[in-house]
C-alpha positions as CSV (number, residue, x, y, z in Angstrom):
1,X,-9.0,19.4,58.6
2,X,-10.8,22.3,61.2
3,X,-11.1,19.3,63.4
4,X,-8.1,18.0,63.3
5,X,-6.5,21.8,63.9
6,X,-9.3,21.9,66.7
7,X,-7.4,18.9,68.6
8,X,-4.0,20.2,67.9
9,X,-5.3,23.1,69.7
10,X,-6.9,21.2,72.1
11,X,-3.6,18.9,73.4
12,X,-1.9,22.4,73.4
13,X,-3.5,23.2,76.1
14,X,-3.6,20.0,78.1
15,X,-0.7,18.4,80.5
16,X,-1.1,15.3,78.4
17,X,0.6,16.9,75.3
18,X,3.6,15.3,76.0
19,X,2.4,11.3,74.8
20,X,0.2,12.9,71.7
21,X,0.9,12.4,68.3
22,X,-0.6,13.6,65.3
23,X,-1.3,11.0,62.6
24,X,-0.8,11.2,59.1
25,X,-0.9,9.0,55.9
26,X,2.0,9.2,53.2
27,X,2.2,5.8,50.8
28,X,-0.6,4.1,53.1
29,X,1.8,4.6,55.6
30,X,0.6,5.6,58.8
31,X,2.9,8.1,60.2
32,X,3.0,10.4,63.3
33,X,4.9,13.3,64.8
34,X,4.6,15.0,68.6
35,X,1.8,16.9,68.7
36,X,4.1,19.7,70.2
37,X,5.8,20.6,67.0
38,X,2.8,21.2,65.3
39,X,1.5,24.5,64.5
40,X,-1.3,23.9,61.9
41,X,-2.1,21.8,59.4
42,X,-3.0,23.5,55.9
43,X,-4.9,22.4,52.7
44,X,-2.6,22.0,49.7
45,X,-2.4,25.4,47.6
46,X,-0.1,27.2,45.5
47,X,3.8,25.7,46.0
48,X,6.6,28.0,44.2
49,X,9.5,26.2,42.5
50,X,13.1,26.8,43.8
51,X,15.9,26.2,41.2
52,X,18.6,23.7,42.3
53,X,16.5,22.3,45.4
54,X,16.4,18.8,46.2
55,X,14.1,16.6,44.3
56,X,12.5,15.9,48.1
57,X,11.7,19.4,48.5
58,X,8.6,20.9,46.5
59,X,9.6,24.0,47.2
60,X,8.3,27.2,49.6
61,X,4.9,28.4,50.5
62,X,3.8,32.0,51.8
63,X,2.5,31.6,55.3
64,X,1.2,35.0,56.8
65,X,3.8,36.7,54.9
66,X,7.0,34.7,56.0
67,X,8.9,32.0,53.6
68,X,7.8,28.3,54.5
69,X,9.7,25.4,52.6
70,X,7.9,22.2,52.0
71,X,9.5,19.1,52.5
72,X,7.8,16.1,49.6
73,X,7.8,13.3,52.9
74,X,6.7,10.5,49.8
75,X,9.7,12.0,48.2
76,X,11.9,11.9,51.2
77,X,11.4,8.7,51.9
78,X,12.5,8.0,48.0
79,X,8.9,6.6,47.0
80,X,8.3,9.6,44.4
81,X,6.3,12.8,44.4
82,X,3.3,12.8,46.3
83,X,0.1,12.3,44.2
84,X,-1.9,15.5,44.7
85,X,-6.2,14.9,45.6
86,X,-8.7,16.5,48.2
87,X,-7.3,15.0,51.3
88,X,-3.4,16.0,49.9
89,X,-2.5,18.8,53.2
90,X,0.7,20.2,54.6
91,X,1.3,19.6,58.2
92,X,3.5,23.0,59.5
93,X,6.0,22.4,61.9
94,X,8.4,23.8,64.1
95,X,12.1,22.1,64.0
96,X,15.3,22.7,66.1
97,X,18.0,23.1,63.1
98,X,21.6,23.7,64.7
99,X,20.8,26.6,67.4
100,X,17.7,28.0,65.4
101,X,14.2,27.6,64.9
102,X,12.5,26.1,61.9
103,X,9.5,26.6,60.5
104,X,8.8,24.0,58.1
105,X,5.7,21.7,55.7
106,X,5.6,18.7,55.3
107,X,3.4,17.5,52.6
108,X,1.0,14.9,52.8
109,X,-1.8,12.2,51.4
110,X,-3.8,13.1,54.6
111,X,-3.9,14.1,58.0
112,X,-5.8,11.2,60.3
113,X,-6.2,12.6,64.2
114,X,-4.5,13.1,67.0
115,X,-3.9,10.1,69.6
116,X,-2.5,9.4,72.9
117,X,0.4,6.5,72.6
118,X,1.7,5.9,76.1
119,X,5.7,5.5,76.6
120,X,5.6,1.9,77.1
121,X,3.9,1.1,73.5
122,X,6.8,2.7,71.7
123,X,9.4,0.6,70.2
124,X,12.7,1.1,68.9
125,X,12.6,1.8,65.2
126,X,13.3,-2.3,63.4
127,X,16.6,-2.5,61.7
128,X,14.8,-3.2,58.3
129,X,11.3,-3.9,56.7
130,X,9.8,-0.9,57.5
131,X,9.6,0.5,54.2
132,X,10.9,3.6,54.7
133,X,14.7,4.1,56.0
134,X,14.7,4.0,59.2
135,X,17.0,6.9,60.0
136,X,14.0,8.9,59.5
137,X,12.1,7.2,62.6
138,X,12.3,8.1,66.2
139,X,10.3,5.0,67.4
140,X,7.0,2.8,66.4
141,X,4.2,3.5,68.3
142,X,0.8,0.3,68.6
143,X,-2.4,2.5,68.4
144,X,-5.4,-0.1,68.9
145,X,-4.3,-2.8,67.0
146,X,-2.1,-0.8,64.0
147,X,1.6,0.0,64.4
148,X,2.7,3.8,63.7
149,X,6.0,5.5,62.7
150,X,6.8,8.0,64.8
151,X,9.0,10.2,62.9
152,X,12.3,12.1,63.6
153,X,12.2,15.7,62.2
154,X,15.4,16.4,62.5
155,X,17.0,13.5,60.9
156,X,14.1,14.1,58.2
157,X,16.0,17.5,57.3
158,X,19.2,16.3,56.9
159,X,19.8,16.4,53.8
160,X,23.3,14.5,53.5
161,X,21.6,11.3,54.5
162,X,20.5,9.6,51.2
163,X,17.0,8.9,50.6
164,X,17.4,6.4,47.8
165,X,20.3,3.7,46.3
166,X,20.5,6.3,43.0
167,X,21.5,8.9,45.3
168,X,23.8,6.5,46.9
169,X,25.5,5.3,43.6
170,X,25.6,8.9,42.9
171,X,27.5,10.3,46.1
172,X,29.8,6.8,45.4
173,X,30.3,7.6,42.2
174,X,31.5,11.7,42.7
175,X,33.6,10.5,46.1
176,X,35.4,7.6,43.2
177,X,35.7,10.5,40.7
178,X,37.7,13.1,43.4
179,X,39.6,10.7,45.0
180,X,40.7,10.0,40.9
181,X,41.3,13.4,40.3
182,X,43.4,14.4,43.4
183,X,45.9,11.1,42.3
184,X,45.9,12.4,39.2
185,X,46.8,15.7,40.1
186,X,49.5,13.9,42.5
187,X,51.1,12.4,39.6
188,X,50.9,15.3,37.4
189,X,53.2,17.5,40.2
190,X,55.5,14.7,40.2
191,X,56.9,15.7,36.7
């Protein structure tokens, strides 16, 4: 993982930052984000527990003394909790959230490396068959002879788009229920 933090470090400092990636696995999933929203990558330690969070979020860590939330990404992408061992890290990043600045983790099976995919090896995301939604992904990058999601942060953090069909059934099923109850109300001002 020092190495890996090494070459985050490294492509900081370089012009060519801006075609780097840093890889990840999540589900034998190979995954990547822009090396330039990356601001460290951590081992897996103590998570507390927020009350009422989404099941996607594991809740927040204590980075340096400021209040870090950790996004599940297995989770997010409606797969179930990630399955804690060694190589299990959180990859801190920063995210543009309305007109502020983010700081979040994104927990993971394992960090990989950092690599160079050149513009005209990215793809448009597929329309399906890529296992996870792909409102999450910005683009799929060919690295050698493997294909990588490159992911969108920001549509990761939005947390109105569903991650699975129970969620779905279940926004369905409370939009059904106050659409019933506001006709019922309608009727019951009638008398």
């Amino acid at each position: 993982m020092q190495n890996v933090n090494k070459q985050i470090m490294d492509a900081l400092g370089g012009d060519s930052a801006v075609n780097q990636y840093l890889t990840f696995q999540v589900r034998e999933q190979k995954l990547a984000l822009e090396i330039l929203r990356i601001k460290e990558i951590i081992e897996f330690g103590r998570i507390t527990v927020v009350p009422m969070m989404q099941q996607c979020i594991s809740g927040v860590i204590n980075l340096r003394g400021s209040v870090v939330p950790v996004v599940d990404l297995s989770s997010r992408f409606g797969q179930g909790k990630t399955q804690i061992n060694r190589r299990t890290c959180i990859v801190i990043l920063e995210s543009q959230l309305a007109e502020d600045t983010q700081v979040v983790g994104f927990l993971v099976d394992a960090v990989n490396a950092v690599v160079d995919i050149p513009q005209n090896l990215i793809s448009a995301p597929p329309q399906f068959g890529a296992g996870i939604k792909t409102d999450f992904l910005r683009g799929i990058g060919k690295v050698d002879d493997e294909f990588v999601m490159l992911l969108n942060v920001e549509r990761l953090l939005d947390f109105h788009i569903p991650t699975d069909f129970d969620e779905q059934v279940a926004a369905a099923e409370a939009s059904q229920t106050a659409t019933t109850t506001s006709d019922q109300n309608e009727a019951a001002e009638q008398f």
